[in-house]
N, CA, C and O atoms as a GROMACS GRO file, in nm:
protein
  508
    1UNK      N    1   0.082  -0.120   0.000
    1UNK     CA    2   0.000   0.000   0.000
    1UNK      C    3   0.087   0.127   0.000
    1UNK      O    4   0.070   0.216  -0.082
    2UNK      N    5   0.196   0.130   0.113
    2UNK     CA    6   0.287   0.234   0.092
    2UNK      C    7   0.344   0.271  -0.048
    2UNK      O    8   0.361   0.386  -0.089
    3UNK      N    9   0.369   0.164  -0.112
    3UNK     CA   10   0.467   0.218  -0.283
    3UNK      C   11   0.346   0.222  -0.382
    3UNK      O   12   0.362   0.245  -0.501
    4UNK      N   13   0.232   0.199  -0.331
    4UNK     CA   14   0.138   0.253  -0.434
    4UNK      C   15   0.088   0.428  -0.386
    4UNK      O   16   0.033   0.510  -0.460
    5UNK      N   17   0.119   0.441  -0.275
    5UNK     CA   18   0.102   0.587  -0.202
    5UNK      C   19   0.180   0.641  -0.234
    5UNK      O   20   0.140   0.752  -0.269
    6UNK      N   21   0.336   0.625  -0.253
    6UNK     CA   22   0.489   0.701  -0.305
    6UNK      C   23   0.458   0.704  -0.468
    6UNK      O   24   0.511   0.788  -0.541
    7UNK      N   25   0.352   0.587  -0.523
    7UNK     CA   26   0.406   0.613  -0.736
    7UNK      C   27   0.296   0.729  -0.717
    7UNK      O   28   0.325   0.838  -0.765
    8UNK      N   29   0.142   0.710  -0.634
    8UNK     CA   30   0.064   0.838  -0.702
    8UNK      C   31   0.150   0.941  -0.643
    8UNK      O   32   0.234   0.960  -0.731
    9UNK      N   33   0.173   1.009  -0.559
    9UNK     CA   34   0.235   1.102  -0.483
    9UNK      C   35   0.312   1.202  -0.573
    9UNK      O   36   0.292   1.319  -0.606
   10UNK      N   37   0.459   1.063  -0.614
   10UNK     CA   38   0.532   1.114  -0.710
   10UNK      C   39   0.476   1.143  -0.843
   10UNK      O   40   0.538   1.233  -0.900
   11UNK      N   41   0.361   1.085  -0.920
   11UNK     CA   42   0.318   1.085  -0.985
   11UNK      C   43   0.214   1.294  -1.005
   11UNK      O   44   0.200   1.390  -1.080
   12UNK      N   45   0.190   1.257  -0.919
   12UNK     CA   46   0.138   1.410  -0.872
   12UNK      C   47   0.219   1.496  -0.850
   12UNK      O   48   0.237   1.577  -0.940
   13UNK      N   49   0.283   1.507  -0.747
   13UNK     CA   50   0.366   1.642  -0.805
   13UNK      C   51   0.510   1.649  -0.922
   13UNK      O   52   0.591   1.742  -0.916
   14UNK      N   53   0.523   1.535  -1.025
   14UNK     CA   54   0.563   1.530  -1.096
   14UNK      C   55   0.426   1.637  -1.254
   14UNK      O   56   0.442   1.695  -1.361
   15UNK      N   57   0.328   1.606  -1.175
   15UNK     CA   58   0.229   1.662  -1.262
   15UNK      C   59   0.216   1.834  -1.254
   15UNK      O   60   0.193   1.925  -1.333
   16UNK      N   61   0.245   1.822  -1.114
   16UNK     CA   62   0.233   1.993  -1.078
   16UNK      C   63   0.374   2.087  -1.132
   16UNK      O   64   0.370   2.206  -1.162
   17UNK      N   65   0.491   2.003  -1.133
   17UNK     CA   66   0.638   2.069  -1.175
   17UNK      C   67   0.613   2.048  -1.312
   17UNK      O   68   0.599   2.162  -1.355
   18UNK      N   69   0.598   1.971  -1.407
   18UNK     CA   70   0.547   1.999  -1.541
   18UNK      C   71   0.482   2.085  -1.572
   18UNK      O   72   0.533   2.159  -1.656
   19UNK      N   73   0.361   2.116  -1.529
   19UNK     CA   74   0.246   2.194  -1.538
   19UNK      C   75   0.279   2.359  -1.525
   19UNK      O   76   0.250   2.461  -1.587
   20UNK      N   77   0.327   2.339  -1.454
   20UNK     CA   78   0.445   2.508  -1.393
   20UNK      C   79   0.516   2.546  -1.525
   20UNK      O   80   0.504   2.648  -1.592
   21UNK      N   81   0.594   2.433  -1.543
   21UNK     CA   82   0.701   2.449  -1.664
   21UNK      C   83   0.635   2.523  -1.771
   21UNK      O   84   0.664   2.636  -1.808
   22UNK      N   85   0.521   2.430  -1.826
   22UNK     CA   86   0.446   2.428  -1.919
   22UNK      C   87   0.374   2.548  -1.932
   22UNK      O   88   0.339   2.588  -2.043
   23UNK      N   89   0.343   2.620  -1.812
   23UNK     CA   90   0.239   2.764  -1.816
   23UNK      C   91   0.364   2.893  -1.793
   23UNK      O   92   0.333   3.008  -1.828
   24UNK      N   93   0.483   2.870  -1.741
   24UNK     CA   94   0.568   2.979  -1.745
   24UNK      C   95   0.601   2.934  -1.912
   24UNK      O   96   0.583   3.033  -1.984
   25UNK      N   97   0.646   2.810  -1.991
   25UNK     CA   98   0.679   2.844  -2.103
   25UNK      C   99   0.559   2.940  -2.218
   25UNK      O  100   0.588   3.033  -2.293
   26UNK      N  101   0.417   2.872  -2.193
   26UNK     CA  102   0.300   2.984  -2.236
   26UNK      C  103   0.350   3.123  -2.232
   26UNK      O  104   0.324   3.202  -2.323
   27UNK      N  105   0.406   3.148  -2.154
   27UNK     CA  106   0.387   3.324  -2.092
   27UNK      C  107   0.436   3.389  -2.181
   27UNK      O  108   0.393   3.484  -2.246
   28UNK      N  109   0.608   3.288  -2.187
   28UNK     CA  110   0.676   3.376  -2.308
   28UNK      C  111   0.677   3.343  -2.464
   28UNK      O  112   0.735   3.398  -2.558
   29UNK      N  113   0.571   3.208  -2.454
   29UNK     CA  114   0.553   3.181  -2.636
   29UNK      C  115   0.424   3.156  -2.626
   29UNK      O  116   0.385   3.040  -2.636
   30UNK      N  117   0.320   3.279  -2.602
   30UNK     CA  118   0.185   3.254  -2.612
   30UNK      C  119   0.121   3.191  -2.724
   30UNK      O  120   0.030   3.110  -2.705
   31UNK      N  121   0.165   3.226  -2.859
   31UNK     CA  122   0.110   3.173  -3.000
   31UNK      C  123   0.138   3.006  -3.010
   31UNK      O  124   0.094   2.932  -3.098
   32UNK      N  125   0.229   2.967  -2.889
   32UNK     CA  126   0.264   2.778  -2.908
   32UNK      C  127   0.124   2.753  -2.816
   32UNK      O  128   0.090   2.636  -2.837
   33UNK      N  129   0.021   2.823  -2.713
   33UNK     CA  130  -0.100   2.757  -2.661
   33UNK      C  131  -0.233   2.776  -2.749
   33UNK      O  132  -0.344   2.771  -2.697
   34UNK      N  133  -0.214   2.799  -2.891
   34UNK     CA  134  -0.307   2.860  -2.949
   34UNK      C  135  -0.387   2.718  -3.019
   34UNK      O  136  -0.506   2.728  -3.048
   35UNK      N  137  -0.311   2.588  -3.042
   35UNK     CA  138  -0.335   2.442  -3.101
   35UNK      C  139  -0.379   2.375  -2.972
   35UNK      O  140  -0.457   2.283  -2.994
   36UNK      N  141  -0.354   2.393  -2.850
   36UNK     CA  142  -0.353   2.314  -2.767
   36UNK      C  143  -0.551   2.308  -2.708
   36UNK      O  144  -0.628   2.404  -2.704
   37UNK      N  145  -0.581   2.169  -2.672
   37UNK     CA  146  -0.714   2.156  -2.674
   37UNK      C  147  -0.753   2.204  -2.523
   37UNK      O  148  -0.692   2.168  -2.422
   38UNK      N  149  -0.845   2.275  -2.524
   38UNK     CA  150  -0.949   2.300  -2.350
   38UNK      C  151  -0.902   2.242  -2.245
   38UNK      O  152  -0.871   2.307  -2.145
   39UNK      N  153  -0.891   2.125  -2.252
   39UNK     CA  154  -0.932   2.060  -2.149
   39UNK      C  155  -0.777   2.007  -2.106
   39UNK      O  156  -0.722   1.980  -2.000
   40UNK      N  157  -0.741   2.008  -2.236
   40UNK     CA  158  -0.577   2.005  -2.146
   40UNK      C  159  -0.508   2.135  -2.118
   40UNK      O  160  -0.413   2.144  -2.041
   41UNK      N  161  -0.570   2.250  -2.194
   41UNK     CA  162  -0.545   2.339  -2.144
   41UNK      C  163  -0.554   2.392  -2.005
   41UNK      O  164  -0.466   2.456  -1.948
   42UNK      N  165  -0.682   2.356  -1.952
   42UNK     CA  166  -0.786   2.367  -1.818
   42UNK      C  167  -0.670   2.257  -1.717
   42UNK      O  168  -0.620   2.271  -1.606
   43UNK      N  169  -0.664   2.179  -1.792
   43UNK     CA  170  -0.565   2.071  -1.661
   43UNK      C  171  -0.421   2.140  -1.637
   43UNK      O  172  -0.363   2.128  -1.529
   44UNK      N  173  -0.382   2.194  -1.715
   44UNK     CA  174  -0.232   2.214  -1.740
   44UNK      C  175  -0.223   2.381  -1.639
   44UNK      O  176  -0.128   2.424  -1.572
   45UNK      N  177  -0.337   2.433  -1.660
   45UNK     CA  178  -0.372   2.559  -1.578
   45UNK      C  179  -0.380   2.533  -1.408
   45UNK      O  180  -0.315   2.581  -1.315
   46UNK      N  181  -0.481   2.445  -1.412
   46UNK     CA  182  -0.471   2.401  -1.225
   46UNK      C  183  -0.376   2.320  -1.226
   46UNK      O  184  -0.354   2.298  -1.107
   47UNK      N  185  -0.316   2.272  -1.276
   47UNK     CA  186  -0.225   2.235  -1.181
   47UNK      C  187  -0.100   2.303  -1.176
   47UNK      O  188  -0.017   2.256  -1.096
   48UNK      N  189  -0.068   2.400  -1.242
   48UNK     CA  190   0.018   2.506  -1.247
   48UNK      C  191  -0.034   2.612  -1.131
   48UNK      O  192   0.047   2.669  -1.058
   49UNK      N  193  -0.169   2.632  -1.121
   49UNK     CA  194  -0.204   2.743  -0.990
   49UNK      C  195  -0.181   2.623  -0.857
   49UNK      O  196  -0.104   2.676  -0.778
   50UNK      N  197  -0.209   2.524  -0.821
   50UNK     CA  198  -0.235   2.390  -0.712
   50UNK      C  199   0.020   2.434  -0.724
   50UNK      O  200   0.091   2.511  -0.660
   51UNK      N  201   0.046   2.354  -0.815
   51UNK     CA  202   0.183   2.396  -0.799
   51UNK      C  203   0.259   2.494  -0.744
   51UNK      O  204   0.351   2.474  -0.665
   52UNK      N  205   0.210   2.645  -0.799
   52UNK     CA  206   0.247   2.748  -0.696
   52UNK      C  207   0.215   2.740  -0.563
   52UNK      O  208   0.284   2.744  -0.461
   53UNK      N  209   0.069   2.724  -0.590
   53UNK     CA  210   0.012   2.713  -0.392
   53UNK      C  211   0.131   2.611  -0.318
   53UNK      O  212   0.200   2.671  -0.236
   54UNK      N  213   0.152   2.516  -0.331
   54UNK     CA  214   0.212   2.434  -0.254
   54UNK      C  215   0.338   2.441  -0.254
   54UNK      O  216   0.390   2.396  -0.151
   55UNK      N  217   0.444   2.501  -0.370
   55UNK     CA  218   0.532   2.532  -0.381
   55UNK      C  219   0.552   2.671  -0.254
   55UNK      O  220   0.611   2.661  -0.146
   56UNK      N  221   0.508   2.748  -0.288
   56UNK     CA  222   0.466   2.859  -0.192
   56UNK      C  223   0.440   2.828  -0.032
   56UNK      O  224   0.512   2.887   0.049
   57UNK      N  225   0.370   2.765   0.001
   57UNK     CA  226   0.328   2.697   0.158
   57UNK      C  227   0.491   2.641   0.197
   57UNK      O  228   0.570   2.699   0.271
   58UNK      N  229   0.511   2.534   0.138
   58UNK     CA  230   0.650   2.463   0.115
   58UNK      C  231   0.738   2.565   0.199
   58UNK      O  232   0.775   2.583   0.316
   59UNK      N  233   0.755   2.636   0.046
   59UNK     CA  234   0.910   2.705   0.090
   59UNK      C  235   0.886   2.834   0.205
   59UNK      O  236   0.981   2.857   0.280
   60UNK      N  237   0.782   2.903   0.218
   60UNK     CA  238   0.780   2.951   0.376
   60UNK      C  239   0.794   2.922   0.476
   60UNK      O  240   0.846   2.994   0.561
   61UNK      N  241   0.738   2.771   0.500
   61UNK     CA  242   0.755   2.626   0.602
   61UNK      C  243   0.914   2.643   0.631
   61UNK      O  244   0.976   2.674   0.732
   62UNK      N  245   0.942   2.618   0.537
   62UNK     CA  246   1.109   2.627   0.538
   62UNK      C  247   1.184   2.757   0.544
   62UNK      O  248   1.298   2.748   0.590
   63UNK      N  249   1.141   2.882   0.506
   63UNK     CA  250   1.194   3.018   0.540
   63UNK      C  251   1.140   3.043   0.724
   63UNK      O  252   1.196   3.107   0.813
   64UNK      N  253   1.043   2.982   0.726
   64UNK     CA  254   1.002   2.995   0.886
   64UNK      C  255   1.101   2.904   1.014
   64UNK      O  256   1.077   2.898   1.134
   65UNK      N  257   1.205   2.846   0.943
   65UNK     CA  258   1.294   2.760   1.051
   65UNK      C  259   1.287   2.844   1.236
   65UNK      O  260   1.324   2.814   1.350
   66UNK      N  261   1.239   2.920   1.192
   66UNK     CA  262   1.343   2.990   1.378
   66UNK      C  263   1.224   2.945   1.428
   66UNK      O  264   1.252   2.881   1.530
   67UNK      N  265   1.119   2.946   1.412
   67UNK     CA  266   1.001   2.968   1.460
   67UNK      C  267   0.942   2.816   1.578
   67UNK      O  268   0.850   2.746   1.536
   68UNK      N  269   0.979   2.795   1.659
   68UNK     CA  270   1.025   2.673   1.736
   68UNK      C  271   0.858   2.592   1.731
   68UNK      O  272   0.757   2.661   1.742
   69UNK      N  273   0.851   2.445   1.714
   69UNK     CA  274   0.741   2.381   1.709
   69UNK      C  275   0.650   2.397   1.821
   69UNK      O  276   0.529   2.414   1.811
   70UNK      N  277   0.730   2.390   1.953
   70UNK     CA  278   0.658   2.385   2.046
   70UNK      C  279   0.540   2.572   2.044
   70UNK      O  280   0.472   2.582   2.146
   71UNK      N  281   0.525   2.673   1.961
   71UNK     CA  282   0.466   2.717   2.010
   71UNK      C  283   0.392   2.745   1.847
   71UNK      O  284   0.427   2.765   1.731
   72UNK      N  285   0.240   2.729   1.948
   72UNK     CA  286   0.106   2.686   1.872
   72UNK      C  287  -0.042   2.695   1.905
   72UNK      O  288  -0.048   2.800   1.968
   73UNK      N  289  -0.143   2.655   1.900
   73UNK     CA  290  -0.274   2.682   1.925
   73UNK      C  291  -0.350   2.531   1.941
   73UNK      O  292  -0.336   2.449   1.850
   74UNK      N  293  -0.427   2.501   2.052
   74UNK     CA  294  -0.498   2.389   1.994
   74UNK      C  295  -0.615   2.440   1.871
   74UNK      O  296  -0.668   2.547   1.842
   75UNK      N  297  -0.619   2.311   1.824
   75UNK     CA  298  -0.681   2.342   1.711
   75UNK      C  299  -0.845   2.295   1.731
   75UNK      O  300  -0.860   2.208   1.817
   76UNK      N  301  -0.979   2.346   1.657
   76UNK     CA  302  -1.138   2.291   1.671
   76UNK      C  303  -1.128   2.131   1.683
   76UNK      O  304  -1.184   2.064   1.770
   77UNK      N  305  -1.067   2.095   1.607
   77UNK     CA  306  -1.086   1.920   1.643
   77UNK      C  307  -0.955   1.855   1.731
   77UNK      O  308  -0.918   1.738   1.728
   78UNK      N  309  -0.906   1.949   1.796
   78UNK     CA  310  -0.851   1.877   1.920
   78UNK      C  311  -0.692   1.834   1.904
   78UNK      O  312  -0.618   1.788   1.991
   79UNK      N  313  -0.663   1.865   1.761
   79UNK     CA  314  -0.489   1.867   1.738
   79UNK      C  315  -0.462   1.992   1.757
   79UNK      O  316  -0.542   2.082   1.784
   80UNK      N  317  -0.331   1.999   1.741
   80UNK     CA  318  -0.252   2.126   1.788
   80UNK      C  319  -0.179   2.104   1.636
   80UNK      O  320  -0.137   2.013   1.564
   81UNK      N  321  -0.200   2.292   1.639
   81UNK     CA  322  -0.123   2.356   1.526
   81UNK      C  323  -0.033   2.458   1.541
   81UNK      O  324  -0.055   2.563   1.601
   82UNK      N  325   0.068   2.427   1.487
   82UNK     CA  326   0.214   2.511   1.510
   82UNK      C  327   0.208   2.645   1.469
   82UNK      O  328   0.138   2.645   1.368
   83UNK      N  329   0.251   2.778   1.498
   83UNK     CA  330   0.230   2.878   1.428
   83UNK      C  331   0.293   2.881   1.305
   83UNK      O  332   0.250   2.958   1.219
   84UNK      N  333   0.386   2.810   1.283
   84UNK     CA  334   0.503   2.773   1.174
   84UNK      C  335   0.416   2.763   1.078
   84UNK      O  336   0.414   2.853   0.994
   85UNK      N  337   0.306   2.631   1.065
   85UNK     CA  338   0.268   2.600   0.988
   85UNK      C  339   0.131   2.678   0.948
   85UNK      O  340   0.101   2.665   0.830
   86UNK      N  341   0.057   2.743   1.013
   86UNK     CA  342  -0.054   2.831   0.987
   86UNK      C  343   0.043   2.949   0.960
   86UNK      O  344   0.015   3.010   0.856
   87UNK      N  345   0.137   2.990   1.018
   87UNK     CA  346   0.162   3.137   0.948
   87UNK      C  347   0.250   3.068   0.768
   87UNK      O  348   0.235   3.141   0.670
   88UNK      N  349   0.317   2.958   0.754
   88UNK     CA  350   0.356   2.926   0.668
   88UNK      C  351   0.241   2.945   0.546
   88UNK      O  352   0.249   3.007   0.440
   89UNK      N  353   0.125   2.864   0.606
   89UNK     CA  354   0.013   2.820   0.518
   89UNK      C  355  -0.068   2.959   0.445
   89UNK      O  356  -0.126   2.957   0.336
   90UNK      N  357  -0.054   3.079   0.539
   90UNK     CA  358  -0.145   3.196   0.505
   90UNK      C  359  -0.047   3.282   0.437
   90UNK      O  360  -0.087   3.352   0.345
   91UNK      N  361   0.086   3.286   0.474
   91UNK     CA  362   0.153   3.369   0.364
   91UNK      C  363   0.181   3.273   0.237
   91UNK      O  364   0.208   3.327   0.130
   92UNK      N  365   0.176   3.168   0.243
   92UNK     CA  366   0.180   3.093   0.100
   92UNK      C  367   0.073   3.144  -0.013
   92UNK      O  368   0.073   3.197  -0.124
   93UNK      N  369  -0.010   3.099   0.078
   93UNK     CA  370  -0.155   3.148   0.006
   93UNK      C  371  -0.162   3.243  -0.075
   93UNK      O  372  -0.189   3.235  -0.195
   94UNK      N  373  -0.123   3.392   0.022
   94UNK     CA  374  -0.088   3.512   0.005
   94UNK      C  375  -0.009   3.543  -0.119
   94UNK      O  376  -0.059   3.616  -0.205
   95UNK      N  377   0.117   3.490  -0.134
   95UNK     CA  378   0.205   3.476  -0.206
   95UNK      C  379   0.206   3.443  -0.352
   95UNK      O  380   0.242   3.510  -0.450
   96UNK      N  381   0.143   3.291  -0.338
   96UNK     CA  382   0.055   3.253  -0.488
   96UNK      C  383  -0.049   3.315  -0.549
   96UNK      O  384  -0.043   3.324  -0.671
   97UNK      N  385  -0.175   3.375  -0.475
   97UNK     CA  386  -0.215   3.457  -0.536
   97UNK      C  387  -0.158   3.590  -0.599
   97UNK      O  388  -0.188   3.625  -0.713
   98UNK      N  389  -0.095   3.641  -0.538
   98UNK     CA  390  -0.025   3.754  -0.602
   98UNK      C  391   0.045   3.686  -0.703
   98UNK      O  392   0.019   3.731  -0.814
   99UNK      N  393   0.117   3.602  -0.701
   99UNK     CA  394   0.209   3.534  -0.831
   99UNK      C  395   0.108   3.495  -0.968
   99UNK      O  396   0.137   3.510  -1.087
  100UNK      N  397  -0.014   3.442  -0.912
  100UNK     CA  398  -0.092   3.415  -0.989
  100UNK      C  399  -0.165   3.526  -1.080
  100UNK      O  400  -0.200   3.528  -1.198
  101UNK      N  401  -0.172   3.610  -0.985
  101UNK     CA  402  -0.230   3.741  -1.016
  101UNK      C  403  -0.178   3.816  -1.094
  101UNK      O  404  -0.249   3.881  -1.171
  102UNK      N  405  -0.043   3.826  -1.096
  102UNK     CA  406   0.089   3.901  -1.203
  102UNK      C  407   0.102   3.821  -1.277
  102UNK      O  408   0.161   3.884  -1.365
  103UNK      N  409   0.086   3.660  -1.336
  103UNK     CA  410   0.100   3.618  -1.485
  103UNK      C  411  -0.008   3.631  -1.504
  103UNK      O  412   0.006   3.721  -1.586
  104UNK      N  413  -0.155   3.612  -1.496
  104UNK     CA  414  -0.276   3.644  -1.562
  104UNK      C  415  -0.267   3.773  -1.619
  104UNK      O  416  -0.303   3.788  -1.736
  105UNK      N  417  -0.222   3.873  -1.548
  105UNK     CA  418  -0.251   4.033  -1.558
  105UNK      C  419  -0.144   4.022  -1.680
  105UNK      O  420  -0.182   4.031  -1.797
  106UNK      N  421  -0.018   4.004  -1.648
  106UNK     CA  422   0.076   3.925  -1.795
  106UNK      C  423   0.026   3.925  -1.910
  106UNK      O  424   0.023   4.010  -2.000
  107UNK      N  425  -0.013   3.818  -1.900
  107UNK     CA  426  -0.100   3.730  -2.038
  107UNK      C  427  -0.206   3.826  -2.061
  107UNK      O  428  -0.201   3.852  -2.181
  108UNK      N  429  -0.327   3.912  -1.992
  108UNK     CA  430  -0.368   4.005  -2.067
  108UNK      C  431  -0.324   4.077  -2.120
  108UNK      O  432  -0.368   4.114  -2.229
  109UNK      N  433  -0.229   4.122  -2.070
  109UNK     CA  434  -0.118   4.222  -2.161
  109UNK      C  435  -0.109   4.176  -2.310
  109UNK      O  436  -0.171   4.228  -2.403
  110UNK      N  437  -0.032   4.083  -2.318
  110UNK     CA  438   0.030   4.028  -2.408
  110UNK      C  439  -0.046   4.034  -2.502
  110UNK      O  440  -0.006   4.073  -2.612
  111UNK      N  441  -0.227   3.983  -2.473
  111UNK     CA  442  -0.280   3.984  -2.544
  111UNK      C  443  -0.315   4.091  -2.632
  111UNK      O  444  -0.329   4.091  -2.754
  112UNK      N  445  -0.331   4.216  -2.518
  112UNK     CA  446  -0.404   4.321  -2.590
  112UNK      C  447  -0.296   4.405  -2.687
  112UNK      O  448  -0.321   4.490  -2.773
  113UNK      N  449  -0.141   4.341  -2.636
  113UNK     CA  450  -0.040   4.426  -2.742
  113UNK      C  451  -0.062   4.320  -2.867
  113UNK      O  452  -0.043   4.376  -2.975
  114UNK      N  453  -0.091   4.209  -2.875
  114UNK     CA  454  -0.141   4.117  -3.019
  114UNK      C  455  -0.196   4.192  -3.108
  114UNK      O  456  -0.175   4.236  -3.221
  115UNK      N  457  -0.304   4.195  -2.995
  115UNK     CA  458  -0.444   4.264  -3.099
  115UNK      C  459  -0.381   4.401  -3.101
  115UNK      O  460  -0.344   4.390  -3.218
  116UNK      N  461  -0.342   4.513  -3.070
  116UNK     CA  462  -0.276   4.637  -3.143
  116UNK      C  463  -0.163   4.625  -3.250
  116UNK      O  464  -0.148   4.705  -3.342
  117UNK      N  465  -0.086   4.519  -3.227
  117UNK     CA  466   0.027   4.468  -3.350
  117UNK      C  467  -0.051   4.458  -3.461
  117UNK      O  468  -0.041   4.543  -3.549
  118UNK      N  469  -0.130   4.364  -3.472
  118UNK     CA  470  -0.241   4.304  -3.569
  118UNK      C  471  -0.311   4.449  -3.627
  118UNK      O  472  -0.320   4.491  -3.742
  119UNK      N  473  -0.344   4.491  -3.532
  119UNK     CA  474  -0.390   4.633  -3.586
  119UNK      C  475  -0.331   4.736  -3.651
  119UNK      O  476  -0.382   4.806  -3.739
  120UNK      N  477  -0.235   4.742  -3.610
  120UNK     CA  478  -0.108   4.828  -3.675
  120UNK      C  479  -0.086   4.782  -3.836
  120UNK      O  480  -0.101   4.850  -3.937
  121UNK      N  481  -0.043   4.635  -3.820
  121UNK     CA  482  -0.007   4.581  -3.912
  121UNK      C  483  -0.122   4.599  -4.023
  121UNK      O  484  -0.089   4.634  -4.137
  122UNK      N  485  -0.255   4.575  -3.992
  122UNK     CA  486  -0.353   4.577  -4.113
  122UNK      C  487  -0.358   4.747  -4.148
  122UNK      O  488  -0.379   4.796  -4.258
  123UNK      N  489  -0.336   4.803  -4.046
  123UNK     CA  490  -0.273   4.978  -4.105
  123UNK      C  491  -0.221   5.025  -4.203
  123UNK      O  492  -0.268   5.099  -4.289
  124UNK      N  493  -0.093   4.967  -4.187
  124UNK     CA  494   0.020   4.988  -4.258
  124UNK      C  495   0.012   4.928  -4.431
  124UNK      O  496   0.076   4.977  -4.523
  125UNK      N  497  -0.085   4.809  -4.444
  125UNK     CA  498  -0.108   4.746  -4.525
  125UNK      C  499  -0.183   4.844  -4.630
  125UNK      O  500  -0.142   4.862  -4.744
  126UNK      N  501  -0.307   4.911  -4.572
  126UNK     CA  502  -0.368   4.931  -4.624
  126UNK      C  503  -0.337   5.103  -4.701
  126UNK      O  504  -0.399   5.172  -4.782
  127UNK      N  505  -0.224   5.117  -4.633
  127UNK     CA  506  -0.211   5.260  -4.675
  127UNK      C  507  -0.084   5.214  -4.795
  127UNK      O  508  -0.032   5.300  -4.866
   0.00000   0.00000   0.00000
């Protein structure tokens, strides 16, 4: 049961570090996502936003080292939670959205300088 828990695991965030790859390479060769179908488009998108998120949580977890385990909160169902990991978890959050937020805003860009190129260009043509 364990090495079927380690292939999906790896299998998954092998999906999320692709997926990353795959939407930062979009950013800078938007006209190569123009063939690509919906739905792998749609997959290749969450799991590129799910990738940041956790990438993000991750590496704060780990920028938060000083922050000693023992101090924490009990938690509604009766475990205890580290501040490490709730303050890790809310600036991650934090973090990816904004990251997320600056390549979308990106990619509109990009777009709307297309459509003025395109425009230009049928300009120039016509004169």
């Amino acid at each position: 049961m364990r090495t079927i828990f380690e292939l999906l695991s790896t299998v998954f965030y092998g999906w999320l570090i692709l997926s990353i790859a795959i939407w930062v390479f979009w950013i800078f060769y938007p006209h190569k996502r123009d063939n690509i179908p919906d739905k792998i488009d749609t997959l290749i998108v969450i799991g590129a936003a799910l990738g940041v998120i956790s990438f993000c949580i991750k590496g704060f977890y780990e920028i938060l080292y000083f922050i000693p385990s023992w101090l924490g909160f009990d938690a509604e169902d009766g475990g205890f939670e580290t501040l490490r990991s709730s303050l890790s978890s809310f600036l991650g959050l934090c973090a990816s959205a904004y990251i997320i937020w600056l390549i979308v805003d990106r990619e509109k860009v990009l777009q709307e300088n297309k459509k003025l190129r395109d425009k230009l260009r049928h300009d120039d043509k016509e004169e």
